[in-house]
N, C-alpha and C positions, 0 to 999 in steps of 0.2 A: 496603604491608604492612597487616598487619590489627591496631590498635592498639586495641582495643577490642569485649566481645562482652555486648550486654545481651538477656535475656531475661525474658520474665513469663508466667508461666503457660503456659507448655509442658508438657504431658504430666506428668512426674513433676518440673518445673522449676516451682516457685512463683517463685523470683524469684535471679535469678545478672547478679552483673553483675564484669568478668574484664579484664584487660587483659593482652594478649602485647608481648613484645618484638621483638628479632629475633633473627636467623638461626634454630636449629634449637627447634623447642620440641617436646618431648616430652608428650607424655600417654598418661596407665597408668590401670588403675584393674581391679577385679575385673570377671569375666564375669558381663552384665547389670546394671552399677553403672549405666549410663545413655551410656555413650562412644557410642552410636548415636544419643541423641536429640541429643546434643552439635553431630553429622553433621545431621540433619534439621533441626534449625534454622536451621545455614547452608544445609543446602538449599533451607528456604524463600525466604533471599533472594536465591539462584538462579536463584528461578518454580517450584520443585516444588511440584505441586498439593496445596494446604490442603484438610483436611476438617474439621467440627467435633469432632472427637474428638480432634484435637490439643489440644485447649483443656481445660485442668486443670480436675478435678469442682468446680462451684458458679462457677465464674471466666464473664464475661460475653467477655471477651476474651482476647485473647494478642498480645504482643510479640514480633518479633524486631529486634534494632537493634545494626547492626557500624558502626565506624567508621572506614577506612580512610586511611591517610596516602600519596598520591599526590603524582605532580611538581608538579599544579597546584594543592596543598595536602589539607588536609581533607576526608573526603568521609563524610558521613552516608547509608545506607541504610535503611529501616527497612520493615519488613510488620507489617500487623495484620490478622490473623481474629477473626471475631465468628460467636458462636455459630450466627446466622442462615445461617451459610456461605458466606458472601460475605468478601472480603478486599481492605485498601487499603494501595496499593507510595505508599512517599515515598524522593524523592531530596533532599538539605540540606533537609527539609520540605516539599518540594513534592512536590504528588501528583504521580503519574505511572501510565501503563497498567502490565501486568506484564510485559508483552513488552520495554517501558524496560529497568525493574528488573534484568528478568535479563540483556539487554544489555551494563549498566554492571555488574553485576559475575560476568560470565563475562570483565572485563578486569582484576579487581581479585584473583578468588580460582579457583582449578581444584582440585575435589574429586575424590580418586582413591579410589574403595569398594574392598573385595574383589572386588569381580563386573564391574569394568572390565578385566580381561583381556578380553573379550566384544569390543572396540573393538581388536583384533587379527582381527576376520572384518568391523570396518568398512571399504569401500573407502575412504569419503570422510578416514577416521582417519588413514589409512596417507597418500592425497595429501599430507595437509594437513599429516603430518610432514615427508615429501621438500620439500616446498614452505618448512617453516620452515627447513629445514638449508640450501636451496639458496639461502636469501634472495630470492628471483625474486616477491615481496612486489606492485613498480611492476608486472612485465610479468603476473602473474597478475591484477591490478586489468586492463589492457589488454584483457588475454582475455577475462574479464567484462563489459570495457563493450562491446566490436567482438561478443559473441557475442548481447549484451541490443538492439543496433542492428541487428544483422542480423534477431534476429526481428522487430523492430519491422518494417522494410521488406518481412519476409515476407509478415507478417501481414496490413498495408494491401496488398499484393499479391493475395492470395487473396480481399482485400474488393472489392479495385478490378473482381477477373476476376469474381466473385459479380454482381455490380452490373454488370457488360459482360454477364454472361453473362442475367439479367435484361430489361435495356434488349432483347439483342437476341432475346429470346423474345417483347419484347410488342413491336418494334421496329412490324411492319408496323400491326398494330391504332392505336399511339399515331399513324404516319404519316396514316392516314386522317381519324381524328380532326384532326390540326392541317389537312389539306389541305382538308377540307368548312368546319371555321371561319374558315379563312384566305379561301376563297374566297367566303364570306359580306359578305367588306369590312366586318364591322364599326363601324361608329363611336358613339363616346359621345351620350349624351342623344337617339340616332335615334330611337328606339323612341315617344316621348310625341308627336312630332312626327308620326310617320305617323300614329299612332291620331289623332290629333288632322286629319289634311287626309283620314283615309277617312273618317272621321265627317261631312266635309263632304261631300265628293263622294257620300257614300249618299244626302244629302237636298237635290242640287245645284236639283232643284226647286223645293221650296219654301223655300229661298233666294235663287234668282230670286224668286220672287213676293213675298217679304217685303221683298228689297231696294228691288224694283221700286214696290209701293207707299208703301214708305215715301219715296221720292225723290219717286214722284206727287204726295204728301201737302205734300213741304216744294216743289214749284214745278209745280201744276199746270198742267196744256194749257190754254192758250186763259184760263188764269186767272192775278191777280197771285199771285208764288208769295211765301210764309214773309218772305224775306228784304226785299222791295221793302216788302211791309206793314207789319215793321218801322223798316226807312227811314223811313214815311212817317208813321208813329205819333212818332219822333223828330222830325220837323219840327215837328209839331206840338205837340209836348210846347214845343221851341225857342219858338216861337210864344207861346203862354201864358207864360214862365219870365220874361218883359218885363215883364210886369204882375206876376208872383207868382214870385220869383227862387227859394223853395223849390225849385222843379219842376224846376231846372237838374240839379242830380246823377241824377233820372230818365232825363232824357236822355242820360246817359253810363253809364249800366246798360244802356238800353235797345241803345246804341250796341256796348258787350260782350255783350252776348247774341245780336244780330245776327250779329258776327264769329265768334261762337264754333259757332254754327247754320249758318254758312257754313264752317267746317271740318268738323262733322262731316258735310254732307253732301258736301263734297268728299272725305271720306276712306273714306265708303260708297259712292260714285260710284265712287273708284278701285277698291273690291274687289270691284266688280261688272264692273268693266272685265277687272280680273287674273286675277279668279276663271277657270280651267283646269276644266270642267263637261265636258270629253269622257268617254265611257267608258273609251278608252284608259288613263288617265291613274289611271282608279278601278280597272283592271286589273290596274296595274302597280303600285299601293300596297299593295295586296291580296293579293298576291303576295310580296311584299316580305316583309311583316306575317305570312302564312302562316309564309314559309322561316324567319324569325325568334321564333316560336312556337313550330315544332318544335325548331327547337336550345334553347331556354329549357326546354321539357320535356324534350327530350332527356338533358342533361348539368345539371337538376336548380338549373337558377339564376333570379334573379327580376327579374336584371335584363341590360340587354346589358354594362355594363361588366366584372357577373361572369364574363359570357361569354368578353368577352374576356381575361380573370388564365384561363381556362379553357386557350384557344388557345396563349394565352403560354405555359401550362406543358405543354402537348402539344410545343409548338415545340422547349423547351427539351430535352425527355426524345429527343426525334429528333436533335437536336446534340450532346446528352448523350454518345450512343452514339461519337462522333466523340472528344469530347474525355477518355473514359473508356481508348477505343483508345491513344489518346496517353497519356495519365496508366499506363496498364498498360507499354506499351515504355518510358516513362522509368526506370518501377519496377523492370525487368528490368534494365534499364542497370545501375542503383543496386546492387540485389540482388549483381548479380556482383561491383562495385566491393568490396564489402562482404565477400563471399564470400572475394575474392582476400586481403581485407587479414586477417581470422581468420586464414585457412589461414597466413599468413603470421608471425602473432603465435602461433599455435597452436604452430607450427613450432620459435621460436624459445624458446616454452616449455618445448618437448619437450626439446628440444636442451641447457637449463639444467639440466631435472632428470637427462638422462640422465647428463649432467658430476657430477652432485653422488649420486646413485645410491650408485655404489662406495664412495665417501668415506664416505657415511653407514652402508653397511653394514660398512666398517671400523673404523668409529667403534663399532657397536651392537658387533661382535665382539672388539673391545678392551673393552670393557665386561665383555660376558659373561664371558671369560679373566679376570680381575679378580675376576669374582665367583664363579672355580674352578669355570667349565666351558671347561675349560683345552683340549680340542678341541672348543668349539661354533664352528659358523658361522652368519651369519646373512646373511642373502641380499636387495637390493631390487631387486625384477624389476621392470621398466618394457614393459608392453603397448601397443597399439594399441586405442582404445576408441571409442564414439560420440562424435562431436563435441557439446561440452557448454560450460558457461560458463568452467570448468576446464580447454579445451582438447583435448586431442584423448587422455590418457593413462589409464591404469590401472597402481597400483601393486599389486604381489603382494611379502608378506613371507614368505623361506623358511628355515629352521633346521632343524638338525642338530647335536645336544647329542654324535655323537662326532668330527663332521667328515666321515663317507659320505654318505650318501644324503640329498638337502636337500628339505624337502615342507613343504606349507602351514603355519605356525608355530602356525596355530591348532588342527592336528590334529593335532602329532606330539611337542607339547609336555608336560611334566609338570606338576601345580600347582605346585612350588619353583620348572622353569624359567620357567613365564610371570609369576612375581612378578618374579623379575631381569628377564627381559625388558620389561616395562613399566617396572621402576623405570628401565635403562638406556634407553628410549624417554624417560620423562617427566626425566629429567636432560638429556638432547639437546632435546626440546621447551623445558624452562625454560631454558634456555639461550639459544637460538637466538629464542624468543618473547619472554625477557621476561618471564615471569609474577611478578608484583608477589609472591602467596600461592601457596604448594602447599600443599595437605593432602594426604595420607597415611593411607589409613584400613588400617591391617593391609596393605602390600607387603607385607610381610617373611613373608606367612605360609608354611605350606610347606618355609621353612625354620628352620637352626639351626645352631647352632656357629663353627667360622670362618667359615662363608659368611654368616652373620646379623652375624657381624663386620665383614664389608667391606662388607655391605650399609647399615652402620648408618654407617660411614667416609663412604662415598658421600653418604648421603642429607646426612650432614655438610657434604663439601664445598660439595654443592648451597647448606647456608642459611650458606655464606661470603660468596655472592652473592645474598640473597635471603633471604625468610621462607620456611621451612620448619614444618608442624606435621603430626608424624605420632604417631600412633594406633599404641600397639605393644605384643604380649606379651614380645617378647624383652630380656632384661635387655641383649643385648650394643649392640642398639640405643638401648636408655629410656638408657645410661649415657654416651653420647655428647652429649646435647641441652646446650645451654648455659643452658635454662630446664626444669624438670622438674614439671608439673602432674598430681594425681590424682583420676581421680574416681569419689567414691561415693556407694550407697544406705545412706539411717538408713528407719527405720520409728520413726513416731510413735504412740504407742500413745493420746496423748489424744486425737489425729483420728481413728486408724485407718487413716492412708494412711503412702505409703514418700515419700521425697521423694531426688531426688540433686543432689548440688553437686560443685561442684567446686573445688581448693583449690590453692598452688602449693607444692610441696615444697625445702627446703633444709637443706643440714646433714646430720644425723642421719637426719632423720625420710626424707630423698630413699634416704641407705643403705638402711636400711628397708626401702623398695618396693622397691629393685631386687633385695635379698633377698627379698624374697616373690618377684617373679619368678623367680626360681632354684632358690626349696626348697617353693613355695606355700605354704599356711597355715601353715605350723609354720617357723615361720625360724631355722635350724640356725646355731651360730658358725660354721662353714664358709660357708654362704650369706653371710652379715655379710665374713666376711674376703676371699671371692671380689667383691662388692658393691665392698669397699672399694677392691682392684684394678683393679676394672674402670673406677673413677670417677675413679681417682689418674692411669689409663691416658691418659686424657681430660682 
């Protein structure tokens, strides 16, 4: 319930701060005192869109802040706009987006305007009644989740055939590509190696002649070569070190330079041996080197291994098409499984509301009769609609205010009967929902007399079970409330502005107003004595 309403700087509201109690609270007050900014306020914390012109002349800000008493205690809401036009949602103090805000209290408060008849040509209005009378609450969640998974499998369906459908447009082109790199054989680090054995093979001559003399040089023909001369410089060195022992470690330098002279020409020897100097050979690297060239300009890489991530992903996109094929029949599989199980929960929803159908339209027309439209009928038709999250139905509400001919409620209505109509709608809705707050901005208009009496009964019972605050001209309803608040415009003549508040009436002063309501400005003792009546009734 709504235990509390602060405001600051609203429109013609400097600063009100109010606390309700429960069951029915009434509020009165003269046309144009300010009972619609009362409604806008709670609208803002709603989520209706703020403009800066809500915001009182000279004031940088505006408040709205309700505080409600819920099962799991206290619950602070509060909005503030700034003149800049921008606006911040707090939940117990904590920021929140506005989408929050109005979430958590589209669970705490439901504001009913004069211009909510208009939610009698809602489809989604009318389900969502049959849906609270018929309690089907768990299997309508069901419907919603089996309807949000089946699009989901749809969806990757139509991604999956996109993507199939893709692969096999560029199927043969990609095929080519992997069969020319694949047939390439590929291998890492190839590439420095050929360039590196044509670069020899180009100049196989004059690396013969360079090998060949350099070998001449360390063992010539017919002469001692490198290594014996060494040798033989070592003996002698040996020779001398007898007399003059310094000269010993010469001879063991001399002795590793020898050895060491003696590998590398063993190991230029051998590559003169291995060295492969055919044409053949310079043919077939050349070649190589070419084929491997073009694919590197080809597919725009600068190295072979790129090439190969190249191949790899050609490879993959031609298997792709394989494991796309599959991944799509599995999805079809899915799809039906899914398909079958909606239909099936769809079914059982239908089936819920079509049971509870009748009941509810016995209910609205036991209403109506009550509220002396003593041959109305009211009608909930259950169609056949697109399959949707909601299932597969469409509701249509039908009335007839003498009991013949029954047609769309919304067109064959008068103003008096769609205020009872909603009212008896929104007594079944708070019922059956739960709603912590009802407000009430003017049901009752329209009508008067005993009808405005059992309508004022009604809305009574409603805040037996519940908080009730409605908004009302009619004395036969303001004199039912078990709390009676009014509100009005002063004009300040040192500011020059009007301002309104609002106050709560008891005793005397509550008489009072509901005599205004009766006799208007000029309050007759008949008004007074009919007043007294009506409150003694109560």
């Amino acid at each position: 319930m709504l235990r509390s309403l602060h405001i600051r700087n609203y429109i013609l509201i400097d600063s009100l701060d109010i606390k309700f109690p429960e069951g029915l609270v009434i509020i009165t007050g003269q046309t144009g005192a300010g009972k619609s900014i009362l409604l806008g306020a709670l609208g803002l914390l709603a989520g209706d869109k703020a403009e800066p012109s809500m915001i009182s002349g000279g004031a940088e800000t505006c408040v709205v802040e309700g505080e409600f008493e819920t099962q799991e205690g206290l619950r602070t809401v509060r909005r503030v706009l700034y003149s800049s036009g921008r606006s911040r949602s707090f939940i117990d103090d904590c920021p929140v987006q506005l989408q929050e805000l109005s979430a958590v209290c589209s669970q705490l408060f439901d504001i009913h305007s004069q211009h909510n008849s208009l939610l009698l040509t809602d489809k989604q209005f009318q389900l969502s009644l049959l849906d609270s009378f018929a309690a089907d609450a768990p299997l309508l969640q069901e419907c919603r989740d089996a309807w949000k998974e089946l699009g989901e499998c749809r969806r990757s369906l139509e991604e999956a055939k996109e993507r199939l459908r893709k692969n096999k447009a560029e199927f043969d082109y990609n095929q080519a590509q992997w069969q020319e790199l694949n047939a390439a054989s590929l291998r890492f680090d190839e590439l420095p190696a050929l360039e590196e054995e044509q670069k020899a093979l180009a100049n196989a001559g004059q690396i013969r002649e360079s090998l060949g003399a350099a070998l001449e040089r360390f063992r010539p023909r017919g002469q001692e070569g490198v290594s014996e001369s060494l040798r033989d410089a070592r003996k002698q060195l040996e020779h001398a070190s007898r007399y003059m022992p310094g000269l010993a470690p010469l001879c063991e330098r001399i002795e590793s330079a020898r050895i060491e002279l003696e590998d590398v020409f063993a190991e230029a020897e051998d590559a003169a041996e291995r060295m492969d100097f055919s044409d053949a050979r310079l043919e077939t690297v050349e070649q190589r080197l070419s084929l491997l060239y073009k694919l590197l300009s080809k597919h725009s890489c600068s190295s072979v291994e790129e090439l190969i991530e190249v191949r790899d992903r050609y490879g993959a996109s031609v298997s792709g098409s394989e494991e796309l094929e599959e991944q799509c029949a599995e999805l079809e599989i899915r799809l039906g499984q899914l398909q079958k199980g909606y239909d099936d929960c769809a079914s059982r929803l239908g089936a819920e509301r079509r049971s509870a159908a009748p009941q509810l339209a016995a209910e609205i027309t036991a209403q109506l009769r009550y509220l002396e439209l003593d041959r109305a009928v009211f009608e909930v038709g259950l169609h056949e609609a697109a399959p949707g999250a909601s299932g597969k139905d469409a509701v249509s509400f039908g009335f007839s205010a003498d009991g013949r001919e029954v047609s769309d409620v919304a067109k064959c209505a008068s103003g008096g009967e769609l205020s009872r109509i909603m009212l008896s709608l929104k007594a079944v809705m708070a019922r059956f929902q739960g709603m912590p707050t009802l407000i009430f901005d003017e049901i009752d208009s329209g009508v008067s007399g005993s009808v405005a009496d059992k309508m004022g009964s009604l809305i009574c019972r409603m805040g037996e079970t519940m908080q009730v605050v409605a908004i009302t001209h009619l004395p036969q309803v303001a004199a039912k409330g078990s709390a009676h608040f009014v509100v009005s415009k002063q004009f300040d003549a040192e500011s020059g502005r009007s301002f309104s508040g609002i106050r709560k009436v008891e005793g005397e002063e509550r008489t009072q107003e509901i005599a205004r309501l009766l006799s208007g400005a000029s309050i007759t003792p008949e008004a007074l004595a009919n007043a007294r009546a009506l409150l003694n009734d109560n």
